[in-house]
C-alpha beads as a LAMMPS data file, in Angstrom:
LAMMPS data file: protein, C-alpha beads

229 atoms
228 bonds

1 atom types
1 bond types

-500.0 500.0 xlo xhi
-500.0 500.0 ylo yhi
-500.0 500.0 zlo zhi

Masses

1 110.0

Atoms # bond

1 1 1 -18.330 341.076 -245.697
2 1 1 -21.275 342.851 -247.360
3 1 1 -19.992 341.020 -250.491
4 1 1 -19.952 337.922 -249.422
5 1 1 -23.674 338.340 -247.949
6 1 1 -24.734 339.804 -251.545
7 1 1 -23.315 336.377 -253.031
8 1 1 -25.359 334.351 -250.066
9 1 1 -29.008 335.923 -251.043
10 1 1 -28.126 335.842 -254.752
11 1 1 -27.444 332.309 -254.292
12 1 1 -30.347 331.874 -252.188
13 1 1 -32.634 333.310 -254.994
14 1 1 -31.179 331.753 -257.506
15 1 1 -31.894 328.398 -255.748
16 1 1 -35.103 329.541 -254.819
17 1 1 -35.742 330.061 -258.399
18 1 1 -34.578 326.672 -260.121
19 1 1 -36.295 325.074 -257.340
20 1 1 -39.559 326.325 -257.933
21 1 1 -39.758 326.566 -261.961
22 1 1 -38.334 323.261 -261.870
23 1 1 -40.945 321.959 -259.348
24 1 1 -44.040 324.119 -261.088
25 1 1 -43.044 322.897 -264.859
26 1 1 -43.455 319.392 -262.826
27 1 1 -46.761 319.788 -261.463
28 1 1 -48.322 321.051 -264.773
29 1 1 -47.107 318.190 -266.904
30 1 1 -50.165 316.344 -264.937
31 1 1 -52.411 319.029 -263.272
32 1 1 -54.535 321.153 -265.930
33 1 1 -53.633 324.679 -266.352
34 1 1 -56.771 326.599 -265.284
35 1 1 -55.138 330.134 -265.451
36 1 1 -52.412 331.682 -266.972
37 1 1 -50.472 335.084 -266.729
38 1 1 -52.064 336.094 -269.806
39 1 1 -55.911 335.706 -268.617
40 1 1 -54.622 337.895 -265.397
41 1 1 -53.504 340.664 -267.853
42 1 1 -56.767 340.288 -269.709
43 1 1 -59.051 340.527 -266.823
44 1 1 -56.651 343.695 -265.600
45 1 1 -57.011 345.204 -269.254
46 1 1 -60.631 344.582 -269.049
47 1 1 -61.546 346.369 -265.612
48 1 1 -59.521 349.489 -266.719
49 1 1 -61.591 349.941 -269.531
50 1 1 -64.757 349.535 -267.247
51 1 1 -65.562 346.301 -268.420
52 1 1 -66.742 343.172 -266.543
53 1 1 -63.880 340.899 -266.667
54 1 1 -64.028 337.690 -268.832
55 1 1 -62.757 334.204 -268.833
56 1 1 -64.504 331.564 -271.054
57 1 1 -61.948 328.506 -270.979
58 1 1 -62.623 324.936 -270.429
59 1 1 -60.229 322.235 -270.150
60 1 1 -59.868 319.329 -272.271
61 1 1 -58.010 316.394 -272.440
62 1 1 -56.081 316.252 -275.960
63 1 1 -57.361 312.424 -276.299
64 1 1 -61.243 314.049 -276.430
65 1 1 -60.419 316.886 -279.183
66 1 1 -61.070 315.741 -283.262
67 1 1 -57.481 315.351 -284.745
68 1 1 -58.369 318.118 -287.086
69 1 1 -56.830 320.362 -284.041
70 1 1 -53.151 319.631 -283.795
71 1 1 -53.135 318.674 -286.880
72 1 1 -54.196 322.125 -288.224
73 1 1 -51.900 324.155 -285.612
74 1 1 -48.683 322.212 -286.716
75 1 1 -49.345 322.577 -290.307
76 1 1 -50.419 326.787 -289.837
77 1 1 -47.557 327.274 -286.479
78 1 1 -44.686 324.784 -286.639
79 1 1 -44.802 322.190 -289.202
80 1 1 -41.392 320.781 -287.717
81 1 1 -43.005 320.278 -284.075
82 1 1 -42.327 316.663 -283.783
83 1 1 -38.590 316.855 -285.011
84 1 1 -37.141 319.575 -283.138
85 1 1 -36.248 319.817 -279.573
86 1 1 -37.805 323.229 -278.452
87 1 1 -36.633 325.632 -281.100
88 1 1 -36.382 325.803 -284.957
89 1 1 -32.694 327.126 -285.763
90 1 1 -33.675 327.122 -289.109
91 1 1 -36.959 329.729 -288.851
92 1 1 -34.895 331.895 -286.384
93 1 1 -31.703 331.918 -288.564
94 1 1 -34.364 333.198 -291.469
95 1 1 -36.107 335.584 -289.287
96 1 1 -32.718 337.085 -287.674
97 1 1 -31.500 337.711 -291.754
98 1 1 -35.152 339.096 -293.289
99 1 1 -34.629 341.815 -289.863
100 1 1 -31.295 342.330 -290.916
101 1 1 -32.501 343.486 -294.395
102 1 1 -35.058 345.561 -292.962
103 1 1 -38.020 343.448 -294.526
104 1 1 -40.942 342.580 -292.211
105 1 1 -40.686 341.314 -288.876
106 1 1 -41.633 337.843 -288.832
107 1 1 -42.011 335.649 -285.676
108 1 1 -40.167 332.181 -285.448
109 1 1 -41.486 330.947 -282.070
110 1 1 -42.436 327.043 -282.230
111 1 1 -45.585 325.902 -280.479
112 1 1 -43.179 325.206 -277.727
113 1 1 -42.476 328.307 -277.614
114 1 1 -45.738 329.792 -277.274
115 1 1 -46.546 326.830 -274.293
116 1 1 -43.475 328.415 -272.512
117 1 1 -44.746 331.720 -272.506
118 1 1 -48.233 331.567 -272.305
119 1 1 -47.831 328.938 -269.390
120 1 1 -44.871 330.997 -267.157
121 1 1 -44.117 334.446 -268.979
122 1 1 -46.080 337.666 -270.274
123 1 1 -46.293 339.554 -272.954
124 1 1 -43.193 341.539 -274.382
125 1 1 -40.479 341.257 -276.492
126 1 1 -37.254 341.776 -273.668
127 1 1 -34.326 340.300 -273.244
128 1 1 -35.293 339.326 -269.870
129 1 1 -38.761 337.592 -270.747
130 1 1 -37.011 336.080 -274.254
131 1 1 -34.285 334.205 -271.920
132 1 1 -36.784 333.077 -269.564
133 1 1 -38.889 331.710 -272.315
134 1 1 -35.632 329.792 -273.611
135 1 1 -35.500 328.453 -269.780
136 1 1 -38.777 327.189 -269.668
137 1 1 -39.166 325.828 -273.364
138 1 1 -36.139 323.453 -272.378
139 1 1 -37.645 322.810 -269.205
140 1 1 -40.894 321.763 -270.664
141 1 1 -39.568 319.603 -273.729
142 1 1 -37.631 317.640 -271.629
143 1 1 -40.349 316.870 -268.758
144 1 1 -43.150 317.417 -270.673
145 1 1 -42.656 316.030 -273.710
146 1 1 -44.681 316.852 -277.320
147 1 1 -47.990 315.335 -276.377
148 1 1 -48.498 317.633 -272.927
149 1 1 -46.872 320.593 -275.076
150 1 1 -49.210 320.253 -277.527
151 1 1 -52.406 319.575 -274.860
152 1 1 -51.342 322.528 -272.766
153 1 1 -50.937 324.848 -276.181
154 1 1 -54.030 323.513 -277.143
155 1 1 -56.138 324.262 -274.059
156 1 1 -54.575 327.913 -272.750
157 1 1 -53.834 330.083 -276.193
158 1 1 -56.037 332.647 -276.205
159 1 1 -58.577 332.605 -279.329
160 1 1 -60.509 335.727 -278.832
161 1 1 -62.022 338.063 -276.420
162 1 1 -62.142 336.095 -272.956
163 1 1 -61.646 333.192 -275.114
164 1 1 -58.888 330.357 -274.267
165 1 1 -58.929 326.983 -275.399
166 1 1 -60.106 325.374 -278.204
167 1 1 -62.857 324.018 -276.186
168 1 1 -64.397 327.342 -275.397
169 1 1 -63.505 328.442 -279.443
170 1 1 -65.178 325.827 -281.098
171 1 1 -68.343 326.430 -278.842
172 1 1 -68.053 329.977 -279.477
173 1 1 -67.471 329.718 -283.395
174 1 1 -68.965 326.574 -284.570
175 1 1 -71.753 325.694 -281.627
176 1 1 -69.793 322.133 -281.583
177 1 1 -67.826 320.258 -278.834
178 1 1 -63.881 320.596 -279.952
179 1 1 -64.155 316.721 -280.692
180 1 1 -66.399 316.789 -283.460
181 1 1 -65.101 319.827 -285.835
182 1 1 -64.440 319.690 -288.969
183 1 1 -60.242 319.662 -291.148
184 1 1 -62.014 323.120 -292.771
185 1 1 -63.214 324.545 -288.907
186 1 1 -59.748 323.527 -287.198
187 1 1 -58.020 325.475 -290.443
188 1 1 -60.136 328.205 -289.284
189 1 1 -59.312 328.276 -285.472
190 1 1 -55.570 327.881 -286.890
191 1 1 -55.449 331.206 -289.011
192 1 1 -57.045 332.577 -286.337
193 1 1 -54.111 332.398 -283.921
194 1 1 -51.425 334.845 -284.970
195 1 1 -54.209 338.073 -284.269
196 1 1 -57.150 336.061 -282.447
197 1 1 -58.253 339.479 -281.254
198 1 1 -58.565 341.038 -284.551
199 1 1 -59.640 337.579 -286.418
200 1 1 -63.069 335.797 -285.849
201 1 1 -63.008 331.847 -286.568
202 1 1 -66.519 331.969 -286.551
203 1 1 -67.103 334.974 -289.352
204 1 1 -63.958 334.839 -291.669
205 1 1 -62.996 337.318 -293.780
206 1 1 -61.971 336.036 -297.565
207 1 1 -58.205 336.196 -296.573
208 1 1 -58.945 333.651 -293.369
209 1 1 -61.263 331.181 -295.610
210 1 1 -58.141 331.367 -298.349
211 1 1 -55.341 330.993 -295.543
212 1 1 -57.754 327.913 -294.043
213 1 1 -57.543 326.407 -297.351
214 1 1 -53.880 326.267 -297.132
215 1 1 -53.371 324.942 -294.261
216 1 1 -56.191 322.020 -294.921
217 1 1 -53.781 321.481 -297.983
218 1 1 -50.935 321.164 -295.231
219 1 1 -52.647 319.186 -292.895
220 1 1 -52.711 316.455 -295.658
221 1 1 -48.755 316.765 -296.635
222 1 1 -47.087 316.977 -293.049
223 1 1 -46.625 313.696 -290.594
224 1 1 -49.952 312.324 -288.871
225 1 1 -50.605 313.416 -285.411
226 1 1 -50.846 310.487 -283.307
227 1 1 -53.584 312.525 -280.416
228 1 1 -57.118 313.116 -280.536
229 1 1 -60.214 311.424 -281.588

Bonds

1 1 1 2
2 1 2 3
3 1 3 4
4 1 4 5
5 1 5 6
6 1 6 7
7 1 7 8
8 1 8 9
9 1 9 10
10 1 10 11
11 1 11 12
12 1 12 13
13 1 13 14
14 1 14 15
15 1 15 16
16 1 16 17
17 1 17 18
18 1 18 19
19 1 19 20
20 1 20 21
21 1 21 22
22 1 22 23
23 1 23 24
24 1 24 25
25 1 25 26
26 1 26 27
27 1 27 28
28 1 28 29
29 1 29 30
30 1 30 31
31 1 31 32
32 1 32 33
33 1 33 34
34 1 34 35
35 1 35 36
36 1 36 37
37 1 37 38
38 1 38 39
39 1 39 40
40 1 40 41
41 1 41 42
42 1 42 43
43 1 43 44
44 1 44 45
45 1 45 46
46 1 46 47
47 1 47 48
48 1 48 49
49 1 49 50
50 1 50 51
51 1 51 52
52 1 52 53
53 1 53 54
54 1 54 55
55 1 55 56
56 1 56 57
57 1 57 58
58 1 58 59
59 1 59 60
60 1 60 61
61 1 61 62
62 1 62 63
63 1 63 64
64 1 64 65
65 1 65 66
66 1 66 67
67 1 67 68
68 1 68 69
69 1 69 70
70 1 70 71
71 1 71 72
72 1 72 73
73 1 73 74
74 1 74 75
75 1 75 76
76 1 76 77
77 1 77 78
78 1 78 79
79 1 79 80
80 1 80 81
81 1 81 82
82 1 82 83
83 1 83 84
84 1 84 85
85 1 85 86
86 1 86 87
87 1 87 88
88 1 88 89
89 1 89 90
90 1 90 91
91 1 91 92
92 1 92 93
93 1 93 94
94 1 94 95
95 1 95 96
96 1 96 97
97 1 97 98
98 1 98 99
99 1 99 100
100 1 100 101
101 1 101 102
102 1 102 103
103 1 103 104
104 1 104 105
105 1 105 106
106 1 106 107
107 1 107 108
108 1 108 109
109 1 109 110
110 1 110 111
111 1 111 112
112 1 112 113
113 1 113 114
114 1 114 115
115 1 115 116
116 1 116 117
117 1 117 118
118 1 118 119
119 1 119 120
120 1 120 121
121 1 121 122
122 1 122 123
123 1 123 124
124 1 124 125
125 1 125 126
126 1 126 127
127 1 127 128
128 1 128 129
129 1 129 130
130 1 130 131
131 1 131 132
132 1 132 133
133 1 133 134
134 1 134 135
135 1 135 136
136 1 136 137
137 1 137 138
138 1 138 139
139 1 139 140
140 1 140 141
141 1 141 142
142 1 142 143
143 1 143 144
144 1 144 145
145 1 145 146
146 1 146 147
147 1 147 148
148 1 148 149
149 1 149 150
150 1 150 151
151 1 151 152
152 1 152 153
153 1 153 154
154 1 154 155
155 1 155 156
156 1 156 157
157 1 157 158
158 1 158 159
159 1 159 160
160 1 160 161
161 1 161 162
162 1 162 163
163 1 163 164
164 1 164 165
165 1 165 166
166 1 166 167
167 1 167 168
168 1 168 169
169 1 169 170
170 1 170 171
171 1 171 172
172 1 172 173
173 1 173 174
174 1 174 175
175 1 175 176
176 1 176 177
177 1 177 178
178 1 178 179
179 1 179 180
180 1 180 181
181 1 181 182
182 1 182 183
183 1 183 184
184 1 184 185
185 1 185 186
186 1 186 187
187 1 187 188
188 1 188 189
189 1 189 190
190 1 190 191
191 1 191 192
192 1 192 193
193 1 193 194
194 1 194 195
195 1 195 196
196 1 196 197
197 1 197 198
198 1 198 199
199 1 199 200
200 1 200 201
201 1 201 202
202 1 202 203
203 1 203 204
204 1 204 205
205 1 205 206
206 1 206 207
207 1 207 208
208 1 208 209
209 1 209 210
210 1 210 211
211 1 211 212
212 1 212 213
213 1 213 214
214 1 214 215
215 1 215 216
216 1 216 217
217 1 217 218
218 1 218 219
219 1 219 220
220 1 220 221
221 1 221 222
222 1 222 223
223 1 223 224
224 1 224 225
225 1 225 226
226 1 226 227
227 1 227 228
228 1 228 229
């Protein structure tokens, strides 16, 4: 008996759960994401430290940013973001072997990736939050599809202190609306991303303004984005 009711809440839950994720990741592919776990955490980290908590994010459709901005992500992030389906086996595969060896940790998440968690999940590195971040990636390559992923990236990664959104970047960093930057400036916000709390678009250090200059190189060699102005 007190199985059976066990298996009736679990079941409950788990519809409960499918239900809404399903119904949420629906809702976001046309409603703008205004907040996200991540700016929650912020603003918690922020009061602890006796701070005034901080959000400076904007929203902006991907048709009103310069090209220069997915176009530099995809080359710096996930140059195979228009052929894969969520995941790049390949990168992974790479990744799993280099930890293997003991050689440095590298991260293989695609920008799809990335939506998935900084859309749904936290921070962390656990089984739990990796498998739920597998859940939603599928989830939002299949409803979403690569323009929303890449509008929704665009407009909730963080890019500094209290700063999310290229919208709010390129105002903090260049003084310019996120349609009119330049291949060189979107480079910049791109080599930002891996650390944007440690790495300032707006003052680059020689190893940013050399990594920009790669990825301006890549912007040139990998397919056209079809979004943006």
């Amino acid at each position: 008996m007190i199985v059976k009711r066990i298996g009736r809440y679990v079941a409950y839950l788990l519809i409960f759960f499918f239900t809404s994720t399903i119904l949420a990741v629906v809702a976001f592919k046309f409603m703008p994401v205004y907040y996200t776990p991540l700016m929650v955490i912020r603003c918690v980290e922020q009061v602890s430290r006796g701070e005034s908590p901080k959000i400076d994010h904007e929203w902006v459709p991907i048709d009103d940013m310069s090209h220069n901005l997915p176009q530099a992500v995809v080359a710096s992030e996930d140059n195979l973001f228009m052929q894969h389906h969520g995941f790049d086996t390949e990168a992974i595969a790479q990744a799993y072997i280099e930890s293997r060896r003991g050689g440095r940790e590298r991260g293989a998440s695609t920008i799809s990736q990335q939506t998935a968690k900084n859309v749904f999940l936290w921070p962390g590195h656990s089984w739990v939050r990796k498998g739920l971040e597998v859940y939603f990636t599928v989830l939002i390559e299949r409803v979403w599809g690569k323009k929303r992923i890449m509008e929704v990236y665009l407009n909730s990664i963080e890019m500094g202190d209290g700063i999310y959104g290229v919208k709010a970047a390129c105002r903090h960093s260049f003084d310019k609306d996120c349609g009119d930057v330049t291949r060189h400036e979107a480079a910049l916000i791109a080599a930002s991303l891996p650390a944007p709390l440690e790495r300032d678009s707006g003052h680059p250090t020689g190893w940013m303004r050399k990594r920009a200059g790669k990825i301006v190189d890549l912007m040139g060699k990998i397919e056209k984005l079809p979004w943006g102005k």
